[in-house]
N, C-alpha and C positions, 0 to 999 in steps of 0.2 A: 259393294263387291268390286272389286278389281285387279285386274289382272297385268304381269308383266311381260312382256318379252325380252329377254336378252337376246342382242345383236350380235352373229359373229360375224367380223369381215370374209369374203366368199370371195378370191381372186378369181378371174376372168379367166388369165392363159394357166398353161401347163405348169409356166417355170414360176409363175406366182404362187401358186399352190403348193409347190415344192418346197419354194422358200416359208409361204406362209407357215409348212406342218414344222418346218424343221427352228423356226422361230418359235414357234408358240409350246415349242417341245425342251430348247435348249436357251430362248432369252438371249439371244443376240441382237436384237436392233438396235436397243440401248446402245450396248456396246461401237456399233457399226455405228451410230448418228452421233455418238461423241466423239471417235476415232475421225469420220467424216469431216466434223467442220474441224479440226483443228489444221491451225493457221501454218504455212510454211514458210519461209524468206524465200527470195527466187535471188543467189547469186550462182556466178557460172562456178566460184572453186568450192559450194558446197556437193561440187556433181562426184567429189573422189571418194567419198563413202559411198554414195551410189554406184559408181563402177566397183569398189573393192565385194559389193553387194552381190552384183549380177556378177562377177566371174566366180563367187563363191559358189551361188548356184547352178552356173554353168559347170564348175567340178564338180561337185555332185551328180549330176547329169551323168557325164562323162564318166567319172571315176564308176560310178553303179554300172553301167556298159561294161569298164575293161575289166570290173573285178568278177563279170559273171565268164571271163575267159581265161582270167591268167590263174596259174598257177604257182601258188608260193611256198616252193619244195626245192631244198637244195641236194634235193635225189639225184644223182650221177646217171647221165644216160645220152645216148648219141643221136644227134639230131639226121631227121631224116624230113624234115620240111620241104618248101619250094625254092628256099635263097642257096641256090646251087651252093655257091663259094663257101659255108657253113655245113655242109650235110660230110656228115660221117664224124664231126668233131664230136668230143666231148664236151658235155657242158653239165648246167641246172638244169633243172627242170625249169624254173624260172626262166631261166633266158631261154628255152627254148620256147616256152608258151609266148612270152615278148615279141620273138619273132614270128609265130605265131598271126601273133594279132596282127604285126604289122606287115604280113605278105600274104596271108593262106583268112583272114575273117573279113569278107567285104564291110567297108569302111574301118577298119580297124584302125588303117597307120592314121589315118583322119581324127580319130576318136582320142589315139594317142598324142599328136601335137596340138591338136585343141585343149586336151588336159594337161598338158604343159607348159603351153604359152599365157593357157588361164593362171596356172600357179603364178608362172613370172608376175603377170599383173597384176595377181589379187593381193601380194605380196609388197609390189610398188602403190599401188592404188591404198594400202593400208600405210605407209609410210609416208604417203604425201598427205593424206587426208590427217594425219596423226602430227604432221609439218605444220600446216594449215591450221590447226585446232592450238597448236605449240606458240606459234607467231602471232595468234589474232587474240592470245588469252583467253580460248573460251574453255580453258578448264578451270577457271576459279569457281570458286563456291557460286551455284551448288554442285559442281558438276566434276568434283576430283576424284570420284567415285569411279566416274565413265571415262574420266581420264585414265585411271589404274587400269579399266576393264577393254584401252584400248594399246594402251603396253601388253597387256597381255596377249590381246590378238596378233599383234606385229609377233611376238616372241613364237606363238602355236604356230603364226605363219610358217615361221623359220624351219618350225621341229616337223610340220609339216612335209615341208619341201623334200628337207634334207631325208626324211625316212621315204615321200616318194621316188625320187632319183633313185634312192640306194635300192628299190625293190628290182629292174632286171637284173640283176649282178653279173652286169660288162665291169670291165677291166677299168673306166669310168669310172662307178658309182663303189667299185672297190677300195678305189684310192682314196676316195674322200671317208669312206667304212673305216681305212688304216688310219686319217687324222685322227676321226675319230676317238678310234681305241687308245691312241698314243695320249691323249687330251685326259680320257677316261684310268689310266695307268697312272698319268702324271699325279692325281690325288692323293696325297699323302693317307697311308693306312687302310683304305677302302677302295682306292681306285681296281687294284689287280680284282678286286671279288668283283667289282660289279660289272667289269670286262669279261671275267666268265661266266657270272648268269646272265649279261647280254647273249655274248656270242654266243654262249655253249658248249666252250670249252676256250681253248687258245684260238687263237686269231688266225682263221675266219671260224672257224668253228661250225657248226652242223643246224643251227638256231635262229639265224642272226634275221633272214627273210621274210620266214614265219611270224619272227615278234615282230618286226617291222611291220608288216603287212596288219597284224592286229593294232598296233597303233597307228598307222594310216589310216584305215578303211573303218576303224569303231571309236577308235580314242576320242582322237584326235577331231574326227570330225564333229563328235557329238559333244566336244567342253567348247568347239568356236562357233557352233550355232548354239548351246548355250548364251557363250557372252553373249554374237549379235543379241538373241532375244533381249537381253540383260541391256545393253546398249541401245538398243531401240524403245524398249521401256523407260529408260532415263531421259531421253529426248524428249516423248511425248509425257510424262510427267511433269520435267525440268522448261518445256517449250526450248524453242530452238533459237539459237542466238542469232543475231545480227547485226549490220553493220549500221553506222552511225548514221543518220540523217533526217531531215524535217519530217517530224511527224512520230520518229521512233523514240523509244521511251523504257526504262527498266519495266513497265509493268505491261508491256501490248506487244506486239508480233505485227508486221506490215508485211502479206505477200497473199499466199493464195490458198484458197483451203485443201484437205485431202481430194474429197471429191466434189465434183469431178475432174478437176481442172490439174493438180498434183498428179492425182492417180492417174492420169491420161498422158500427162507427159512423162509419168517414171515407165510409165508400160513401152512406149514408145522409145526410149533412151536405152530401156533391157532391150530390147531387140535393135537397135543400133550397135549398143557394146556386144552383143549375141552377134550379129554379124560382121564385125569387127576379129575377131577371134575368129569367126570361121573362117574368114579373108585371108586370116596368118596363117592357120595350121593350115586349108589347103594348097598355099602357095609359098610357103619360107619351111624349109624342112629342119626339125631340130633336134637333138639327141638321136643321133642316128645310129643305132647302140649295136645296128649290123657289122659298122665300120669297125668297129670297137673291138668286139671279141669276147668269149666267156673270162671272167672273172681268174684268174691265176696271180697268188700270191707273190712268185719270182719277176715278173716284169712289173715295169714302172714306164707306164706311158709319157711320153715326152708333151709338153705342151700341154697337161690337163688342165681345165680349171671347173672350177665348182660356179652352179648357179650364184647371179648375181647377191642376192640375201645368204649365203652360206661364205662369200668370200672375204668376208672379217676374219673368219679366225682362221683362214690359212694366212692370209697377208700378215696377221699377228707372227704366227708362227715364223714364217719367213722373216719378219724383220730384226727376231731376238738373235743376236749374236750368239755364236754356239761355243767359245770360249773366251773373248776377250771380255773384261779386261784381265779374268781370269775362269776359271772354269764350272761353268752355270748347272753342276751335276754335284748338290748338296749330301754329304753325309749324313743323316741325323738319327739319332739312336738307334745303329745300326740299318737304317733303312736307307735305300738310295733315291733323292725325292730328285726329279730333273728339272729343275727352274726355268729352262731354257721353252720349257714347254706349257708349264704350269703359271707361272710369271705374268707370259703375254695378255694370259686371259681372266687376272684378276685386274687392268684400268679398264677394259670392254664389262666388267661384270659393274663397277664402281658405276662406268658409265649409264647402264638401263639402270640400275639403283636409281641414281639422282635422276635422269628422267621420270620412273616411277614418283618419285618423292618432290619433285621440283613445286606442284601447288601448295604443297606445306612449306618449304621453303622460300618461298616467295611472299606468302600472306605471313609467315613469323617475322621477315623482314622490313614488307611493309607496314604491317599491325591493320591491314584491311580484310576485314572479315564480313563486306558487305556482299550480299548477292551481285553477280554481273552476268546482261543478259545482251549487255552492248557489246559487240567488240570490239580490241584495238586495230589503229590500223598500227603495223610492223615498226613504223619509222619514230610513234608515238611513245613507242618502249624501246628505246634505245639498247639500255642494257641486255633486257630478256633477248629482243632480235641479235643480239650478239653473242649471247651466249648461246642460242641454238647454231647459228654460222660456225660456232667454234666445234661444236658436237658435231654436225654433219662433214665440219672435214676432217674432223680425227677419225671419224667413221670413215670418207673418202680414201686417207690417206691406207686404211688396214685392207679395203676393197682393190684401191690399185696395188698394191703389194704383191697382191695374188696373183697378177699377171706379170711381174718383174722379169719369170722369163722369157715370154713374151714380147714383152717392152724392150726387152737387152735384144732378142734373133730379128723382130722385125727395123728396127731403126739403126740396126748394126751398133750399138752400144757395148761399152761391158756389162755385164749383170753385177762385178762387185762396185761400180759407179751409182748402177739404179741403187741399188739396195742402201750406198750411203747418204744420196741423196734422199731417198723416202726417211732415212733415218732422221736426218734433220728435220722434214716437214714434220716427224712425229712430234715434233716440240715444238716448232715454230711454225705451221700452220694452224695449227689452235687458234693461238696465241697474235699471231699477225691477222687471222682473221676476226676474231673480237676487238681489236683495236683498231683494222679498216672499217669492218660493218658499223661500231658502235659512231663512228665520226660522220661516214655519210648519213646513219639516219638522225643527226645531231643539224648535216646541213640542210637537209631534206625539209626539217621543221624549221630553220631559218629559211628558207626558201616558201615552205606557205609563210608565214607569220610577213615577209615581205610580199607576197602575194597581196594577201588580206588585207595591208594597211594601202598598199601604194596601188592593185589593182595590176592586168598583165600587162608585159610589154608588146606592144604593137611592131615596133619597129619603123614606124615614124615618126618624125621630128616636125614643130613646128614651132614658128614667129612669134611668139607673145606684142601684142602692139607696142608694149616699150620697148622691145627691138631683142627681147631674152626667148634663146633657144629651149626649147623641151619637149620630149621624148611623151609621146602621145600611149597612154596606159588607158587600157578595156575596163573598165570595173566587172569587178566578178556578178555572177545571179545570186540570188538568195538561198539557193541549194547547196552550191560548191562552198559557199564560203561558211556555211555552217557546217559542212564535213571539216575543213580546215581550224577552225575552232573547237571544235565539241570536241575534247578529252581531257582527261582529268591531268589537273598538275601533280603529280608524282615531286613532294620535296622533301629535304633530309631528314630523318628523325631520328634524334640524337639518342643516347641512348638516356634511358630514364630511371631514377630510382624505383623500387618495391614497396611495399609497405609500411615494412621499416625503416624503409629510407636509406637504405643500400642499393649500388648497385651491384649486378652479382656479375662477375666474368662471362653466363653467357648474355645478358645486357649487353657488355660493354663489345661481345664479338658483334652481335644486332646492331648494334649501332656505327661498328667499322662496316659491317657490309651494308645498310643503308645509302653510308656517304659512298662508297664506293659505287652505290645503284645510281643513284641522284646525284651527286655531285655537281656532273655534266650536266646540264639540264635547258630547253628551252621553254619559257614559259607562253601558255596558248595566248592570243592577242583579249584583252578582256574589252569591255563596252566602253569605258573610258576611252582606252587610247586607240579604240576604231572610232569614236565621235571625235577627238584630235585629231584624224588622219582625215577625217571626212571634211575638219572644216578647213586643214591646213589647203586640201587641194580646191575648195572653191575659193581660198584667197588666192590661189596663184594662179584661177583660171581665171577668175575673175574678168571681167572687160573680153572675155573671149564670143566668140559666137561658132567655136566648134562644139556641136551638141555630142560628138564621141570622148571629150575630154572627161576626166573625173571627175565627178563632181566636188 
């Protein structure tokens, strides 16, 4: 006869017993001890998905605060608040609950420039992180997925923004309402309808706050926590990439695990970027929607401009010529389609297109379809680094636009000067910047590749006993000089027959943009001709007894 006990584990404190029912109820430790040890890289520019991270949840915060006070109702009615200089005007309901918040609800105007300064960032913080990912190649396979799914975040950023601003309805967030609608009109056959079930009639219409406020505060937030989730599952699935050096490898990860040692410094780094934003919104005052005034369709504020992420597509607007070289307002089967408006914003749509699409563009040109878990450094990809230069200043050049009037009252300029000057950047900034970028990071790899062989310069010279002068070079560590080495030779690949043994026109375009990728090219120093280099300089130091020469 015998008998058994089963053992159940019996925690000690309160909070283990908690944990223990709520594990043994729902099977999380699994989960928590995988999640745990997975491996992180520690570089300082992997920290801008981390900030665009914590100010998203910082809005959230914030935004749940202001939406349990505003009101988003374009109801007519006179304000009788605290902000003297306001009281008795008409307005929204909206702006008046705005001001509201920011005179008459302790911390309120706080809770508002915190939730605005957060967008600015999380906004920037998602575009440098998306820079970063652009430049170092970490969206090749397998990871063009999270690449798509971080286009889309920059883009929700935007649609974000722009329906936040627009919700007090100052005189401000009106104006950018009116690009807006004009953009929405401009669509050949469907733009006028979807301008009146926006608005709710004609412009401004009785509607326009209300839907906004439901795509701020439900849409909007709920498809980009989405992605994040969608985007943080692909990392920890895909592992996380990293940059080149001794020891790292496509199949292993070099840095620190989640817990405890990650999760201690991200909690830490949230509450630096947390106090960070508190620092700005209670001390740098912004949209100060007081100054402004309720929303009225007859004036046009002088000097507006729109958040930094929304001022593309005014500066678009702004830079189209409104009749020359003839008149940009098309007849077409009876419809009047305005190009002056509609125009600008199909190279900015071509633009996110080929951002979206650029990992398949790249792996069809190279024919590399291997996993990569290394990254490049910038100067390594000559081409790709120049083609994002060329994208961020055509983006630049649409951003400064938007301030042209600006730029013309404070430098005392004329404004039809700015505006023909931007005009020309719009084609030859591109253009002059792919052809500067692509040449420095051409010298940049002759500059290690002489590193590597010859060793640094000192900046001393000395006596050889045969009486020959030379310039004393540090040989590098074993570290640095395997960064400068380790990356892949990128060379031309012509274009190739098929099966049949043709080659089909789009071949032979793959294989014009190949040479055009590679072409240029520096090749990394290989083991040869670093053991040439190694014994060229102990023949010339030879008979020496400076132990700092190269060997």
């Amino acid at each position: 006869m015998s008998t058994t006990t089963d053992y159940e584990y019996k925690p000690r404190t309160g909070t283990g017993r908690i944990a223990n029912f709520v594990d043994t109820r729902v099977g999380m430790s699994p989960i928590v001890k995988e999640f745990g040890r997975k491996i992180f890289p520690d570089h300082w520019s992997f920290m801008f998905g981390e900030v665009a991270l914590y100010t998203f949840v910082i809005l959230l915060l914030s935004g749940t605060f202001l939406a349990l006070w505003f009101d988003p109702s374009m109801a007519a009615l006179e304000y009788e608040g605290s902000y003297v200089p306001m009281q008795g005007v008409e307005m929204s309901a909206a702006y008046a609950s705005a001001l509201d918040i920011s005179f008459d609800i302790r911390g309120g105007l706080f809770l508002r420039q915190l939730h605005h300064w957060s967008a600015l960032v999380f906004a920037m913080a998602v575009s440098v992180h998306m820079l970063r990912v652009f430049f170092t190649g970490a969206f090749r396979r397998p990871r063009e997925l999270n690449w798509v799914v971080g286009v889309g975040l920059f883009l929700l950023a935007i649609v974000a923004g722009f329906s936040g601003y627009s919700l007090p309805d100052d005189v401000l967030s009106g104006n950018g309402l009116r690009i807006a609608d004009a953009i929405l009109k401009a669509i050949p056959l469907v733009g006028a309808y979807l301008s009146m079930f926006l608005f709710g009639g004609e412009f401004p219409g009785h509607d326009i706050i209300g839907r906004l406020y439901i795509i701020h505060v439900l849409l909007i937030p709920a498809v980009i926590l989405m992605l994040i989730v969608i985007h943080l599952f692909m990392v920890v699935v895909h592992k996380h990439t990293q940059f080149p050096g001794p020891g790292r490898t496509e199949d292993n990860v070099v840095g620190f695990p989640v817990g405890p040692v990650y999760a201690a410094k991200a909690g830490g780094f949230f509450f630096v970027v947390f106090g960070i934003m508190a620092l700005m919104a209670g001390t740098t005052t912004i949209n100060a929607i007081w100054n402004y005034g309720p929303y009225d369709p007859s004036p046009v504020q002088a000097g507006s401009q729109p958040d930094w992420y929304m001022g593309f597509t005014d500066g678009a607007v702004r830079l189209m010529p409104g009749t020359w070289p003839f008149n940009w307002e098309w007849q077409l089967l009876g419809m009047s389609i305005p190009m002056n408006v509609l125009l600008p914003m199909v190279p900015l749509g071509l633009l996110f297109a080929a951002l979206a699409l650029w990992p398949w563009i790249e792996r069809w040109v190279t024919k590399d379809n291997k996993e990569h878990h290394i990254l490049d450094r910038p100067r390594n990809a000559p081409f790709r680094t120049a083609v994002g230069v060329a994208g961020v200043l055509f983006y630049v050049v649409h951003l400064v636009a938007a301030s042209g009037d600006l730029i013309a009252t404070h430098f005392r300029v004329s404004l039809n000067d700015v505006i023909y000057w931007l005009r020309a950047a719009y084609f030859l900034a591109p253009i002059l910047g792919f052809i500067i970028t692509r040449r420095i990071c051409l010298a940049l790899q002759r500059k290690d590749r002489e590193i590597v062989l010859h060793g640094r310069e000192t900046g001393r010279v000395q006596q050889l006993p045969h009486g020959e002068f030379i310039e004393v070079h540090e040989p590098l560590d074993e570290y640095k000089r395997y960064r400068l080495v380790d990356y892949q030779d990128r060379q031309v690949i012509p274009a190739q027959p098929n099966g049949k043994g043709k080659i089909t026109g789009t071949e032979k375009l793959r294989g014009r943009m190949s040479r055009w990728f590679f072409e240029d090219r520096v090749a990394p120093v290989t083991p040869a001709e670093l053991e040439a280099a190694h014994h060229h300089h102990e023949a010339v130091t030879a008979g020496s007894s400076d132990k700092e020469l190269v060997r």
